[in-house]
C-alpha positions as CSV (number, residue, x, y, z in Angstrom):
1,X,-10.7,20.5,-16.7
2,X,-13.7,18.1,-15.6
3,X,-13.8,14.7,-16.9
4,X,-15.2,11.5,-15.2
5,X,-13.8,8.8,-12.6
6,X,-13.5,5.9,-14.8
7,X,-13.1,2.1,-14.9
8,X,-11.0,0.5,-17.6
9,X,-12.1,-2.9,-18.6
10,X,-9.1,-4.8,-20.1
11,X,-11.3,-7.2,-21.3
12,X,-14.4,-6.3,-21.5
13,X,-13.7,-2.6,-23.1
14,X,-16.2,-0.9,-21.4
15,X,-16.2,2.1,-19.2
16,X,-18.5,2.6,-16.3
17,X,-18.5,5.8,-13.9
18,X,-17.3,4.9,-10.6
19,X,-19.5,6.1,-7.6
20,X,-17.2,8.7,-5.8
21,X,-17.7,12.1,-5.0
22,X,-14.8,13.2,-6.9
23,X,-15.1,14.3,-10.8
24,X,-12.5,16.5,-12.0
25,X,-9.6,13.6,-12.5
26,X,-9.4,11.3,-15.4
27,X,-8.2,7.8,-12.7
28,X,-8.1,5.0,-14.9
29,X,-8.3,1.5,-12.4
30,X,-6.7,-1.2,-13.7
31,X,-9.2,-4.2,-14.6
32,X,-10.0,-6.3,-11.4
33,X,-10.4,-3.2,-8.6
34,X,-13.2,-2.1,-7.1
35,X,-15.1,0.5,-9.3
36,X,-15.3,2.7,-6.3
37,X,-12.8,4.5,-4.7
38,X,-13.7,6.1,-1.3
39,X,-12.6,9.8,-1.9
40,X,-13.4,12.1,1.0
41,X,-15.9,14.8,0.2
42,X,-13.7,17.3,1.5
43,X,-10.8,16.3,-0.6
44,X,-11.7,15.9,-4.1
45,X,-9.5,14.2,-6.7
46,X,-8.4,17.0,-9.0
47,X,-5.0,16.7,-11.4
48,X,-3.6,20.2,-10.0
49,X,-3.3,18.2,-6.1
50,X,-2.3,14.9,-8.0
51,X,0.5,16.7,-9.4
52,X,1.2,18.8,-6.3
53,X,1.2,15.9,-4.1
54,X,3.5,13.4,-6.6
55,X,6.5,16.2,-7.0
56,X,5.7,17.0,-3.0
57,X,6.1,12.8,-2.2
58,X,9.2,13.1,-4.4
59,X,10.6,16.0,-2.8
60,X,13.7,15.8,0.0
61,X,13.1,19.2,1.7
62,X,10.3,17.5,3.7
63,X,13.2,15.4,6.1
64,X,15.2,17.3,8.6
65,X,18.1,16.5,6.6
66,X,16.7,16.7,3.3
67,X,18.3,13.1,2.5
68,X,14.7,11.5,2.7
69,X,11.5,11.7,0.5
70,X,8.3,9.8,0.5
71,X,9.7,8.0,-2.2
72,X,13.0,6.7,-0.3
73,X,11.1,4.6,1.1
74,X,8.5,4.5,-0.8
75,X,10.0,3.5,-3.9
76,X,8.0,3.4,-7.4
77,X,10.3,1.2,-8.9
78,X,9.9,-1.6,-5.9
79,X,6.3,-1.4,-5.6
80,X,6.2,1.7,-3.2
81,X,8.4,0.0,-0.9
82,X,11.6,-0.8,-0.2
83,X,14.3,-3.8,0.0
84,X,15.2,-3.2,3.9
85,X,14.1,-5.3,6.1
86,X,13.3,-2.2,8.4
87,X,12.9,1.2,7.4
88,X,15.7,3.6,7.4
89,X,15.1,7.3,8.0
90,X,17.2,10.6,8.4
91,X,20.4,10.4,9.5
92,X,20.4,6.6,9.1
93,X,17.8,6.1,12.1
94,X,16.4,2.6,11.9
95,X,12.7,2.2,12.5
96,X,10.5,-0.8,14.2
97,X,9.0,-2.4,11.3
98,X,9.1,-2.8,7.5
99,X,7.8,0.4,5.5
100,X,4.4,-1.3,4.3
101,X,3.6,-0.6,0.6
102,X,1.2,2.3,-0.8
103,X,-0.3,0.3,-3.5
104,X,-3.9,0.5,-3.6
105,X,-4.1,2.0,-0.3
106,X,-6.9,4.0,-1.9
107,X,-9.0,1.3,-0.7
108,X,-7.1,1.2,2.9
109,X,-9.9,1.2,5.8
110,X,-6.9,1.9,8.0
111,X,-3.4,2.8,8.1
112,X,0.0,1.6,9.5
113,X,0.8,-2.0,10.4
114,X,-1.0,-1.4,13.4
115,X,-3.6,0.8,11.9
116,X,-3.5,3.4,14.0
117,X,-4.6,6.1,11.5
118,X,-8.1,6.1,9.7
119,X,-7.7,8.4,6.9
120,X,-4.8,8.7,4.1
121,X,-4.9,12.9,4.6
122,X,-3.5,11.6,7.9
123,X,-1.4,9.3,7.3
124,X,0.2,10.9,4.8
125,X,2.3,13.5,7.4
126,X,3.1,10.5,10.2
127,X,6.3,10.0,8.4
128,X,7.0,14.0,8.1
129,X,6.8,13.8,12.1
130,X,8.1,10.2,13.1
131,X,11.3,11.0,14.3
132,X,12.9,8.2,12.9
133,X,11.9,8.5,9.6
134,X,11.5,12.4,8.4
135,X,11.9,14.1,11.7
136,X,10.2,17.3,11.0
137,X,7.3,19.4,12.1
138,X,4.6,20.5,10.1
139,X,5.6,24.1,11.2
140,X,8.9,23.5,9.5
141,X,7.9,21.6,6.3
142,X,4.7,24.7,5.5
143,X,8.2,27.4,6.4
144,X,10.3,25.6,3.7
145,X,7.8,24.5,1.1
146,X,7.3,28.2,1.7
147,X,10.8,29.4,0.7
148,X,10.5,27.2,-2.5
149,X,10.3,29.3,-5.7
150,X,7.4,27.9,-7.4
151,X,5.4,26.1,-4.6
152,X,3.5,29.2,-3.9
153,X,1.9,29.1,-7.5
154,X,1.3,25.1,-7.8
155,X,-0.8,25.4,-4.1
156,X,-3.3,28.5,-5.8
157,X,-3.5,26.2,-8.8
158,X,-4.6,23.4,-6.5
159,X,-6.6,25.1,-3.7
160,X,-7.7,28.2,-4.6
161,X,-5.1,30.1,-2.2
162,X,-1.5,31.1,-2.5
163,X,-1.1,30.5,1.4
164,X,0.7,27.2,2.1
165,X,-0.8,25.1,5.1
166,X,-0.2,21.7,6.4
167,X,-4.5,20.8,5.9
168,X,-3.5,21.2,2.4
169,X,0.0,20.0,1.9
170,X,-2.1,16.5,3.4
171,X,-4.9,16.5,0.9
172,X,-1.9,17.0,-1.8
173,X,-0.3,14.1,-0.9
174,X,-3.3,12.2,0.0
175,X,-4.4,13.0,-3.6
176,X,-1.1,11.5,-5.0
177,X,-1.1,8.5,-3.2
178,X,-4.8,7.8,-3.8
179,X,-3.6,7.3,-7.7
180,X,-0.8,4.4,-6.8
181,X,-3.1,1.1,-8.5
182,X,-2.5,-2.3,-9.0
183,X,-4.8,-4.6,-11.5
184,X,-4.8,-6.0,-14.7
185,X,-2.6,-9.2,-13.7
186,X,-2.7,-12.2,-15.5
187,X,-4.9,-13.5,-12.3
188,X,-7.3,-10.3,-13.2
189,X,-7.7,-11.6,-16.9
190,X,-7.8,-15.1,-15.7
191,X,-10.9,-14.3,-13.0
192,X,-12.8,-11.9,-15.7
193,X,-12.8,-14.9,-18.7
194,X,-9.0,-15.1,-20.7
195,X,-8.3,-18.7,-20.1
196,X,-5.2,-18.7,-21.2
197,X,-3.6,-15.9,-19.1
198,X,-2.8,-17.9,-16.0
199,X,0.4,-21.0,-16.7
200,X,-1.0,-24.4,-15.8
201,X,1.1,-24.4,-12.9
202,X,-0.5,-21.0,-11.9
203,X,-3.9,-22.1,-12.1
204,X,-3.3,-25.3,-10.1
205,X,-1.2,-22.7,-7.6
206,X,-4.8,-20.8,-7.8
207,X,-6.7,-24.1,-6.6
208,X,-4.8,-24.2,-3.7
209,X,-4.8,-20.6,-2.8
210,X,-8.5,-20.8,-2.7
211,X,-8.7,-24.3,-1.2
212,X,-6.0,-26.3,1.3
213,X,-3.7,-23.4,1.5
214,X,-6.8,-21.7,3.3
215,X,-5.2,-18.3,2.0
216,X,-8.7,-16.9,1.2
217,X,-9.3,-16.4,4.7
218,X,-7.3,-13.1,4.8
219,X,-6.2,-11.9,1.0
220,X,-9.2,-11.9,-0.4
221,X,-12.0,-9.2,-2.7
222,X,-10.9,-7.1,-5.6
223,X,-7.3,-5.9,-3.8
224,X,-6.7,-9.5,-2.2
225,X,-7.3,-8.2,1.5
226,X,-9.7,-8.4,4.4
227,X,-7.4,-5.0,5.8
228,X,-8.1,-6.7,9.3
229,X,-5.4,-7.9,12.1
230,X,-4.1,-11.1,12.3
231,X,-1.6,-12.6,15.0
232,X,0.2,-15.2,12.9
233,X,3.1,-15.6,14.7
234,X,5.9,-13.5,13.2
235,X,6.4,-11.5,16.2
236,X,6.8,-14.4,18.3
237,X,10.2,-14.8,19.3
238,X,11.8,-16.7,22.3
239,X,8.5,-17.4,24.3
240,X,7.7,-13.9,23.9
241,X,6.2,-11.2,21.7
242,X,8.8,-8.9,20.2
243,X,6.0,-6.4,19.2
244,X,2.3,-6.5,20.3
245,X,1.4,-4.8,17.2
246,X,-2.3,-3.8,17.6
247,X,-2.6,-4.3,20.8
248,X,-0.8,-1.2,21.1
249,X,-3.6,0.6,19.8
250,X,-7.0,-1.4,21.2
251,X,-5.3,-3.0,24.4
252,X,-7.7,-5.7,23.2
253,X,-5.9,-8.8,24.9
254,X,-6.7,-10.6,21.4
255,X,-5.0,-8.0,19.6
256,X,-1.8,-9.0,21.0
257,X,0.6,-9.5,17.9
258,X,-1.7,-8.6,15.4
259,X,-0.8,-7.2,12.1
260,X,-2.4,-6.1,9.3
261,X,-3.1,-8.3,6.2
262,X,-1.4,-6.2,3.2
263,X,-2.7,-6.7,-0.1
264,X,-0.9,-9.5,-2.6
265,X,-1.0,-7.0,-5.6
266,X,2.7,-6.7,-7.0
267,X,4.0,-9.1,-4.0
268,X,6.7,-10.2,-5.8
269,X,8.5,-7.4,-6.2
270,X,8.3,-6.4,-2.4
271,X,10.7,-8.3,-0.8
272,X,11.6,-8.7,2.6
273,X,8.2,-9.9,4.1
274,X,5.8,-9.5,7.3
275,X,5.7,-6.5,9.6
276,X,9.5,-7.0,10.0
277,X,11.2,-8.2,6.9
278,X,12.0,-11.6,8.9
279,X,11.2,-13.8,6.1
280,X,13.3,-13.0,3.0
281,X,11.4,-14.6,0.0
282,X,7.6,-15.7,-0.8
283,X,9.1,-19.3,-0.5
284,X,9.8,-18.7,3.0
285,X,6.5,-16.9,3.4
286,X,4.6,-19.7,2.1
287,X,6.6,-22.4,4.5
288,X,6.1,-20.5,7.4
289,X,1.9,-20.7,6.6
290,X,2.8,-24.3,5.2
291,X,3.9,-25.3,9.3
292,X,1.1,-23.4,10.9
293,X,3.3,-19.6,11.4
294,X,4.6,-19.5,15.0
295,X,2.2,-20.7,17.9
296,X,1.6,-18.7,20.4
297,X,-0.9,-17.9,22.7
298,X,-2.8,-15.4,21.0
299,X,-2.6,-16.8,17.6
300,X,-5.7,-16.6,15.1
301,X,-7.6,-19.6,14.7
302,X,-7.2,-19.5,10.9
303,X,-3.9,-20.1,11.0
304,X,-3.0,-24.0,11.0
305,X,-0.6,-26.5,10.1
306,X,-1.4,-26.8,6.2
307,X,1.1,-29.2,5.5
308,X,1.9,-28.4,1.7
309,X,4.0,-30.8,-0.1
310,X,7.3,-29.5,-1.4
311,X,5.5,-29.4,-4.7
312,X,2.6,-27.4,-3.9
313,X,4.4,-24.9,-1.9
314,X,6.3,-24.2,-5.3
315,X,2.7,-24.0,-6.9
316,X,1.5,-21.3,-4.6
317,X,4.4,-19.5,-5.2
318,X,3.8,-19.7,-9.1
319,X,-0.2,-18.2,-8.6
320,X,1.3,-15.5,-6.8
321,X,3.5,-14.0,-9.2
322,X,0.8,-14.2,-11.4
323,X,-0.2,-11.5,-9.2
324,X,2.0,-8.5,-10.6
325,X,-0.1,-5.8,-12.8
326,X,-0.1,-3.3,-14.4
327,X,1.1,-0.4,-11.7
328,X,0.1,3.3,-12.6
329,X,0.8,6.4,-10.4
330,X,-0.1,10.2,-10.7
331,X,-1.7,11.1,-14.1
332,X,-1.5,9.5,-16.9
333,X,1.1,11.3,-19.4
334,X,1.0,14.5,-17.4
335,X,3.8,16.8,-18.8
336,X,6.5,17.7,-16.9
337,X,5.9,20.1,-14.4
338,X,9.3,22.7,-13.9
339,X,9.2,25.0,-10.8
């Protein structure tokens, strides 16, 4: 089946075809997103891998111990995250930082909080191999996926080829991932002409997000991101850095302690926040931006004392729960797939 990339306009109710190389999957993007999706040539959107790819994220056989799925951490139901402050992987092995969330990483010019990986296809195995998270080898996942009554059918329906391989386990799960989308907020409505979808309290909450809170400097386009590195502060503990962050990556000296921005899309619902779940609520988030983050010496020059009144602080917070969309995944009223 061939249909067309579209764009659903809640408001408008028009379609228009969005510019991507892929055309053999119906993706309908929430009002407010980008009309184009970067899909890699080689790896064509197509609802036999979308499928693949969702029951292969949901599936536990991946993890040494078969406790752990993509979606343990990854959680649909929390905005493909979870409530930890740091992730937790086989056999209760507790990583560095907080598992970042998936939504709209179609968009994602790079991956990890440190974004050490270009491309979701491969991304998508780093946990499979972290050691504290799935703790496998692509060797082992391609033996057991083989073993799997059924998988050997549902790859020839997506590739072409019975054979199982780790290239094409990736572009499955890349696929899946590629269809998590956040839009259609009350903010979205607001921004394309329904005056009434934002509270008063949410539209003066809007005003400052865009003016004294200075927030536009980072979360900002279509998914509320600039998907650079900022040092801010959080991983300045004691006089020291707990984490260098990018710097790991670059050894850029002004790297040090730089994160990347995550998108504001479904924020409220993906609690504990910053690379390492320090700051429990978007209150606190907002107060620690509010008193200028944590100064340090290689903190970004955006980030200042704002000094928000107690009022305007609760404001903010009000604008960004306006924020939370309308969250699809995988294909839209797929049946169930048995194996």
């Amino acid at each position: 089946m061939r249909v067309k990339l579209i764009l659903a306009f809640w408001l408008a109710g028009v379609m228009l075809a969005a510019s991507a190389p892929a055309a053999d999957f119906e993706l309908h993007l929430p009002a407010g997103l980008d009309a184009y999706i970067p899909i890699p040539s080689g790896n064509p959107l197509t609802a036999e891998k979308v499928n693949l790819g969702r029951d292969l994220f949901h599936d536990k056989r991946l993890s040494r111990d078969e406790t752990v799925a993509c979606s343990t951490c990854h959680d649909p139901a929390k905005a493909f995250t979870d409530e930890r402050p740091l992730a937790v992987g086989v056999f209760s092995r507790q990583g560095n930082r907080r598992v970042p969330t998936l939504v709209n990483r179609a968009y994602g010019k790079a991956f990890f909080w440190d974004g050490r990986i270009a491309t979701l296809e491969e991304q998508v195995v780093q946990p499979i191999l972290n050691d504290k998270e799935m703790d496998m080898t692509l060797e082992e996942v391609v033996a057991r996926l083989k073993s799997v009554d059924g998988y050997r059918g549902r790859f020839q329906e997506a590739f072409g080829i019975s054979e199982i391989n780790s290239e094409n386990l990736a572009h499955a799960l890349a696929s899946y991932v590629r269809t998590i989308l956040s839009g259609s907020s009350p903010y979205d409505r607001y921004v394309l002409g329904d005056s009434n979808a934002l509270s008063e309290e949410a539209r003066r909450g809007l005003a400052i997000f865009r003016g004294k809170g200075n927030c536009t400097d980072c979360h900002l386009g279509p998914n509320l991101t600039d998907e650079r590195f900022h040092n801010t502060g959080v991983a300045w503990r004691g006089g020291e850095l707990a984490d260098t962050g990018r710097h790991k990556i670059t050894n850029n000296e002004m790297d040090k302690g730089a994160f990347k921005t995550p998108t504001l899309r479904q924020v409220v619902s993906r609690s504990p926040y910053m690379h390492d779940g320090s700051l429990p609520s978007l209150e606190a988030v907002v107060e620690f931006y509010s008193r200028g983050g944590n100064r340090n010496p290689y903190l970004d020059a955006e980030i200042l004392p704002l000094g928000l009144t107690q009022e305007e602080q609760r404001l903010l917070v009000r604008f960004l729960e306006s924020l939370t969309g309308d969250l699809h995944e995988g294909v839209p009223g797929r049946p169930a797939r048995q194996r």
